[in-house]
C-alpha positions in Angstrom: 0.0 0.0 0.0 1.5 3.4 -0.6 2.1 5.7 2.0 -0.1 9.3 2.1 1.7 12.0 1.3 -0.6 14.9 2.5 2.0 17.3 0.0 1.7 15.7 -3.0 1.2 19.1 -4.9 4.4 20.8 -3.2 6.3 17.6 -4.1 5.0 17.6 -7.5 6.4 21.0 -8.0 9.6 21.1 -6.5 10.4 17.5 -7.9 9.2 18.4 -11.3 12.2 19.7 -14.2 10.7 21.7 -16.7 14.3 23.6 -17.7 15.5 20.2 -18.5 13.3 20.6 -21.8 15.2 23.2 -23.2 14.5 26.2 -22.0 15.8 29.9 -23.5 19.1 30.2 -25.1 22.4 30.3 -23.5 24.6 33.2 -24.4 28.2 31.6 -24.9 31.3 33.2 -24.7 33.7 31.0 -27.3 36.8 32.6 -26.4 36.2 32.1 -22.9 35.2 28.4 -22.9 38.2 27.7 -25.0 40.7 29.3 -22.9 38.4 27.5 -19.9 38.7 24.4 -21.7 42.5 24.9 -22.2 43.5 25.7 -18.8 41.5 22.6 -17.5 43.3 20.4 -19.7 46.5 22.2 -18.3 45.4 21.5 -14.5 44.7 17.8 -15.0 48.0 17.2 -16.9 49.7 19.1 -13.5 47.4 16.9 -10.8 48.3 13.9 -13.1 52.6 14.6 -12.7 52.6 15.7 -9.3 50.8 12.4 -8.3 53.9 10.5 -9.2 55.6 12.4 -6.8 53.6 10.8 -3.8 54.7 7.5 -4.6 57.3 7.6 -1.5 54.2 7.5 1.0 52.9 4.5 -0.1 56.7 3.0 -0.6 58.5 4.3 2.6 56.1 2.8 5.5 56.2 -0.6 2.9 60.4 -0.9 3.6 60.5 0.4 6.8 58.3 -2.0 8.6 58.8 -5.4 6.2 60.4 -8.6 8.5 59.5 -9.6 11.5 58.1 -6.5 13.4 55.4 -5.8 15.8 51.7 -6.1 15.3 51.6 -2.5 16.4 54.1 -1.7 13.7 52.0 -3.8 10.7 49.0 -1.9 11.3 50.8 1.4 11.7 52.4 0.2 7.9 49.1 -0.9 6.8 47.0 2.2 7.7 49.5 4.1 6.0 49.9 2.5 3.0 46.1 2.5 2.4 45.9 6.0 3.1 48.3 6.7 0.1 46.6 4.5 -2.0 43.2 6.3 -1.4 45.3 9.8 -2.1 46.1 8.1 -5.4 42.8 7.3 -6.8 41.3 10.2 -5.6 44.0 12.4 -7.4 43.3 10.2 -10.3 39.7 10.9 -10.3 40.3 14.3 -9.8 42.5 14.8 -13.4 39.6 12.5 -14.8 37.1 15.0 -13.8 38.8 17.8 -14.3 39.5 16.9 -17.8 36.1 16.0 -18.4 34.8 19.5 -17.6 37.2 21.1 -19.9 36.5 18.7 -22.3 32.7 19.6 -22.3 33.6 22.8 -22.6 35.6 22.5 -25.7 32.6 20.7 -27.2 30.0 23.4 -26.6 32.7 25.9 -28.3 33.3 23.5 -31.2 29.7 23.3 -31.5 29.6 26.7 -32.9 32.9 26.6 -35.0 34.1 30.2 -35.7 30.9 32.0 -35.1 30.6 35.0 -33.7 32.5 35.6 -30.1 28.8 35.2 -28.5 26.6 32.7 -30.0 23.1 30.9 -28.4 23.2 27.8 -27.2 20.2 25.3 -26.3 20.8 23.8 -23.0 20.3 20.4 -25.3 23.4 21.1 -26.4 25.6 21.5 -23.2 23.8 18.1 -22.0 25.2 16.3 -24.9 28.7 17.6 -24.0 28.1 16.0 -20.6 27.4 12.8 -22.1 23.7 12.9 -21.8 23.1 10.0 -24.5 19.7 11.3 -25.0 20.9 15.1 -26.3 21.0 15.5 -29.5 24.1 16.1 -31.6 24.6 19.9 -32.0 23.9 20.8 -35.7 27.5 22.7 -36.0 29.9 20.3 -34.0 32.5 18.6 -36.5 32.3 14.9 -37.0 35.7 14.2 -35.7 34.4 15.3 -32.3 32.0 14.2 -29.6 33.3 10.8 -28.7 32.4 10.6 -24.7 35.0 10.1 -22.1 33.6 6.4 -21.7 33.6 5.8 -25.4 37.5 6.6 -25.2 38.1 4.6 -22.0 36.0 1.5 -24.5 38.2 2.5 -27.2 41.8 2.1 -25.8 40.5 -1.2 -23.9 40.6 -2.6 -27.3 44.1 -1.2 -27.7 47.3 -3.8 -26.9 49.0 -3.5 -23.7 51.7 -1.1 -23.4 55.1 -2.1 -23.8 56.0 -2.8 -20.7 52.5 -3.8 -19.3 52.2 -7.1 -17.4 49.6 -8.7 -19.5 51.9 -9.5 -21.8 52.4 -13.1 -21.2 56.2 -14.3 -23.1 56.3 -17.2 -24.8 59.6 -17.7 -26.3 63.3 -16.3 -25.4 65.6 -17.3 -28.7 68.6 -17.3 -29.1 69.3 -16.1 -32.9 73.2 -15.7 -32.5 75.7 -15.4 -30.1 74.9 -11.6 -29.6 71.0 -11.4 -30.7 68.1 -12.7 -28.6 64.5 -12.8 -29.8 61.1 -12.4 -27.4 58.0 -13.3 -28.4 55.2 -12.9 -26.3 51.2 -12.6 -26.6 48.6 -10.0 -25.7 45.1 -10.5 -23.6 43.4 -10.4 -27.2 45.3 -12.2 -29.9 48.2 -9.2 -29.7 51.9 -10.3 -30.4 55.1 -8.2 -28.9 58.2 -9.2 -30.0 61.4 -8.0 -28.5 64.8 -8.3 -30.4 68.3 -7.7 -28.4 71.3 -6.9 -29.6 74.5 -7.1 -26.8 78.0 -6.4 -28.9 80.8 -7.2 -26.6 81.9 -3.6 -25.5 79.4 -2.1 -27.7 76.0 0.0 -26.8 73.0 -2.5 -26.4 70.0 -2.4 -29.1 66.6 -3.6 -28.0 63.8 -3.1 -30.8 60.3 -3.5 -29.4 57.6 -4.4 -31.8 53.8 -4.8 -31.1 51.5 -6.3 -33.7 47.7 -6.3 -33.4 45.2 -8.9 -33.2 44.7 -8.7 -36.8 48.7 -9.0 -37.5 49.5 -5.3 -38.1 52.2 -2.5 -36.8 51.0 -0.7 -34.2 53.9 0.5 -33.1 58.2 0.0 -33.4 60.6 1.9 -30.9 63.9 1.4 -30.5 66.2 1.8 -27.8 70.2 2.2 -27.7 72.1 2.2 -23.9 75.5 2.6 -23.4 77.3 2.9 -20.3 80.6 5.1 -19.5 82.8 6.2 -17.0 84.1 9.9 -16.4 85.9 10.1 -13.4 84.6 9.9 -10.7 81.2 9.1 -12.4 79.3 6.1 -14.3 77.1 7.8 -16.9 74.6 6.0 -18.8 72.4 7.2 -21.8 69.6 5.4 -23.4 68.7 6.8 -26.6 65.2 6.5 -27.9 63.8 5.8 -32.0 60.8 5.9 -33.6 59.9 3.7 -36.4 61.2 6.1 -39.0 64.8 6.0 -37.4 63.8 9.7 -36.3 65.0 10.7 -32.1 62.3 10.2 -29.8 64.3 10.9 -26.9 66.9 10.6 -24.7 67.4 9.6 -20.9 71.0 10.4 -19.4 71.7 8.9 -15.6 74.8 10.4 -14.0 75.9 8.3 -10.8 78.4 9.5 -8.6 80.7 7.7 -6.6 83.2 8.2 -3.5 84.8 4.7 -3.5 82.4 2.4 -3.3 79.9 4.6 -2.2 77.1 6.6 -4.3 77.1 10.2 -3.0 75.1 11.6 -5.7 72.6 10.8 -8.5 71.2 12.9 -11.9 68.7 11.7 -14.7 67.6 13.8 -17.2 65.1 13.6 -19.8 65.2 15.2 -23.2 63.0 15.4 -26.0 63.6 14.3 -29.9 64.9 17.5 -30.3 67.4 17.4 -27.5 65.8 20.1 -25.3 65.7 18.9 -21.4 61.9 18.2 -20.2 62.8 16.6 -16.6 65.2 16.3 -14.4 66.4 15.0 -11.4 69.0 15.4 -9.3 69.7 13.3 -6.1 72.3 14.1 -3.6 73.5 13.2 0.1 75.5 15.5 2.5 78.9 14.3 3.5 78.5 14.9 6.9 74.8 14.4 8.0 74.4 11.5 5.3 70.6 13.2 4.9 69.5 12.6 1.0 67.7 15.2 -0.8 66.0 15.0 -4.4 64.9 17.5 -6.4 62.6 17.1 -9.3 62.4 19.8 -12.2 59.7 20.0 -15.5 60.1 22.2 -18.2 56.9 24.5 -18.1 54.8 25.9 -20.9 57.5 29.1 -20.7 60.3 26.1 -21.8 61.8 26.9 -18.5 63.0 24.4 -16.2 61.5 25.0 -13.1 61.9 22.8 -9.6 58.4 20.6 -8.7 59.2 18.6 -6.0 61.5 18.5 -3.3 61.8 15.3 -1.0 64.5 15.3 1.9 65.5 11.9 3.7 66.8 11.5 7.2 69.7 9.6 8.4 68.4 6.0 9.4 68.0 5.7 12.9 69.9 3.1 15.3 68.9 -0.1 14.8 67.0 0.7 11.9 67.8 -0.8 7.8 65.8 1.9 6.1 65.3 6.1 6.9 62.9 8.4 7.8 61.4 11.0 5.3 60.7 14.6 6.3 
């Protein structure tokens, strides 16, 4: 039996949507929703780096309390580690949705093309660039746009595994001569990734990784070339990266330090195909305190290199294998 609701006209009003049939025209301001839409994209590109950089919160409580430690000290570790993890996914979801605003944003501009700076829009049309499947498509949006955000996430499920994914499962490791190795291995759908190493005695080492689609085709060819040095004081190793075409794709430089045995210092940078530095960092540790501090820089939209991040690491404690982040 239903209940009696002695407001059935107040709840019919306030629970009622008429704006949700259309309603008057939206004044747009293309300019605006464009430069909107641009500096979203910006933002969720900057949550989406700096995120990396919390991946110490989730590692350090992980290698400081592994063995044979107190119950106390496991849950301490386990609270913490889940605390980073939900940090992580809700950073995550943040780019996602910050993206996904700009995105619709974009879309409603598109929809009008090069109009004039202030066009009309129906409210239809911002509910179709929020996904609403029951919108209709805006008269003026170009073809080659509108896909939703869950339409992309359906489209690159059906894309093979990266590279270095862990789907891959490997099926073969041969041997083709004394310096050449093959790797064959097979994707969750019918892909093929096949790995080719080339080790020169006192030479730079090759490794050409090539994934095939389900239906037998390139999808992609990059090659890598690593050779290792010494200068000094210093080993330096740079890994150079190639496109299909044989164009530069990139190139990774590690600089490690040494006094004796010891590794006092470390530097990585990253530079792109054209040999301009887009990250670096730079690792070091103070003689005297032994504290560790790492410094991460990006190039920004300017082309300058600016500093990001900035972690500094204790001296271990007595009795303890691993240190203390502050």
């Amino acid at each position: 039996m239903a209940a009696d609701n002695p407001y059935a006209e107040q709840t019919a009003k306030n629970a009622s949507t008429p704006w949700l049939a259309g309603g008057p025209a939206v004044d747009v301001d293309l300019d605006g929703l464009r430069a909107y839409a641009s500096s979203l994209a910006s933002q969720q590109a900057d949550i989406a780096s700096r995120a990396a950089y919390l991946r110490p919160l989730g590692e350090i409580p992980e290698q400081a309390f592994t063995g044979e430690v107190l119950g106390e000290a496991d849950a301490v570790r386990a609270r913490l580690v889940a605390n980073a993890g939900e940090l992580t996914v809700y950073l995550q979801k943040l780019a996602e949705s910050v993206g996904n605003i700009g995105s619709a944003a974009r879309t409603v501009a598109d929809s009008y093309g090069a109009g004039d700076a202030v066009s009309a829009a129906s409210l239809n049309d911002v509910l179709f660039a929020y996904g609403d499947p029951n919108a209709p498509r805006p008269d003026g949006l170009p073809a080659g746009v509108g896909a939703t955000y869950r339409d992309q996430q359906s489209a690159l499920a059906t894309l093979p595994p990266a590279a270095d994914s862990r789907d891959w499962t490997v099926t073969a490791d041969t041997p083709l001569s004394a310096y050449q190795t093959m790797q064959t291995a097979t994707g969750p759908n019918g892909e093929r990734r096949e790995v080719m190493t080339f080790t020169p005695p006192g030479g730079a080492t090759t490794v050409t990784t090539t994934i095939f689609g389900s239906n037998g085709e390139t999808v992609s060819s990059v090659t890598t070339r690593t050779s290792t040095r010494v200068d000094g004081g210093a080993e330096i190793t740079v890994r150079e990266s190639f496109g299909a075409d044989g164009k530069p794709a990139g190139t990774t430089e590690t600089r490690t330090e040494f006094d004796g045995d010891r590794v006092v210092g470390q530097s990585t940078e990253v530079r792109d195909g054209n040999g301009e530095t887009v990250h670096r960092t730079v690792e070091s540790t103070d003689p005297a305190t032994r504290e560790q501090v790492q410094v991460v820089s990006e190039r920004n939209e300017k082309g300058e290199l600016v500093e990001k991040n900035r972690i500094v690491t204790g001296i271990a404690t007595s009795g303890a294998r691993h240190r203390a982040i502050g």
